[in-house]
N, C-alpha and C positions, 0 to 999 in steps of 0.2 A: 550587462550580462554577456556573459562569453557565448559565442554561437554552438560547442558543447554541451554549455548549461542549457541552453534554449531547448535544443533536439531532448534531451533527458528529461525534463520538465513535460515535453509534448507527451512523453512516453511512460512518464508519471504519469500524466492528466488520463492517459490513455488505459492504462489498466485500471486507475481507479473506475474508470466508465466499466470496462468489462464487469470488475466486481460488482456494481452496482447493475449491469444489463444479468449476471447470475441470479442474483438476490429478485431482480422483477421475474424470472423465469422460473427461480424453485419458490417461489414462497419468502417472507419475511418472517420468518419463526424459527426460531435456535431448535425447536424440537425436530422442525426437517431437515436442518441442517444437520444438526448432530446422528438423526441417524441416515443419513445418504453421503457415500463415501466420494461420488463425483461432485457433491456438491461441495463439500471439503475441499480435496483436493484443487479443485477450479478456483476458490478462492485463495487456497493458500499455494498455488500456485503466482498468483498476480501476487499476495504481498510477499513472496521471494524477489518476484524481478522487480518491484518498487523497489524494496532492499537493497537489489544489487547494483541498479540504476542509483539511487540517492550516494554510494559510495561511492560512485562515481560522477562524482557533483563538485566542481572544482571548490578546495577549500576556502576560498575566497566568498566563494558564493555561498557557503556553509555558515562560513560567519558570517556575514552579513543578514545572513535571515537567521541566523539560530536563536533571534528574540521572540519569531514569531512559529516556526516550526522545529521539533525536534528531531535534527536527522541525527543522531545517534542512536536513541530507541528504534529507528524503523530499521537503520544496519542491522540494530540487534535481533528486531523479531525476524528479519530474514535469515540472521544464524540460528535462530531457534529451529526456523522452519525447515532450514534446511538440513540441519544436523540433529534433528529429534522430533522426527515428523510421528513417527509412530507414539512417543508419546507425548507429542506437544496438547497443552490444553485447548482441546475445543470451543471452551466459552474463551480463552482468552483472542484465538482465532477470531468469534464472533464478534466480537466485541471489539476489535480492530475494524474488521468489517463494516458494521453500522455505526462506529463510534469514530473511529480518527479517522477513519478514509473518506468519507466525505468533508472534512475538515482540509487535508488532503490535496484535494481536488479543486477545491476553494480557492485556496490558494494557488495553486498550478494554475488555476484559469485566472487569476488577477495576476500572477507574475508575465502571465504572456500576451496579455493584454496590456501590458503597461510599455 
């Protein structure tokens, strides 16, 4: 792994943590979430810069793990987020949130332990 990819993966691993220190601090329920706009925004904040970090993830290293994580989709929900924040879906938000980011993270912490 290139020492690029290394630093971006820390910085993955590292906002997936923030989302996950929001989620222990507001609550684990889409109904707080959905209606508390700092809570929103905080997490769809971190999956923009996951986004913008993973596109910036040498394509080398894209392939070789693109059997086991999809960085295409997460490019993509960071163009969602970023370009249709006002009306991007909430549950879809959530559901990234407690669904693929800790999957995520997972993996960010075995790639740099290895």
């Amino acid at each position: 792994m290139l020492p690029p990819d290394l630093q971006r993966l820390e910085h993955i691993r590292d906002y997936c943590d923030e989302i996950q220190k929001t989620i222990d601090r507001y609550g684990e329920s889409f109904d707080i979430f959905d209606s508390d706009p700092d809570y929103q925004r905080s997490v769809s904040f971190c999956i923009l810069q996951i986004g913008e970090l993973s596109g910036r993830l040498s394509p080398e290293y894209r392939e070789a793990t693109a059997g086991r994580i999809q960085w295409g989709p997460i490019k993509g929900m960071r163009n969602l987020v970023a370009h249709s924040y006002g009306s991007m879906s909430r549950d879809i938000i959530w559901e990234t949130a407690v669904t693929d980011i800790p999957v995520l993270r997972a993996f960010c912490e075995e790639q740099l332990n290895t």
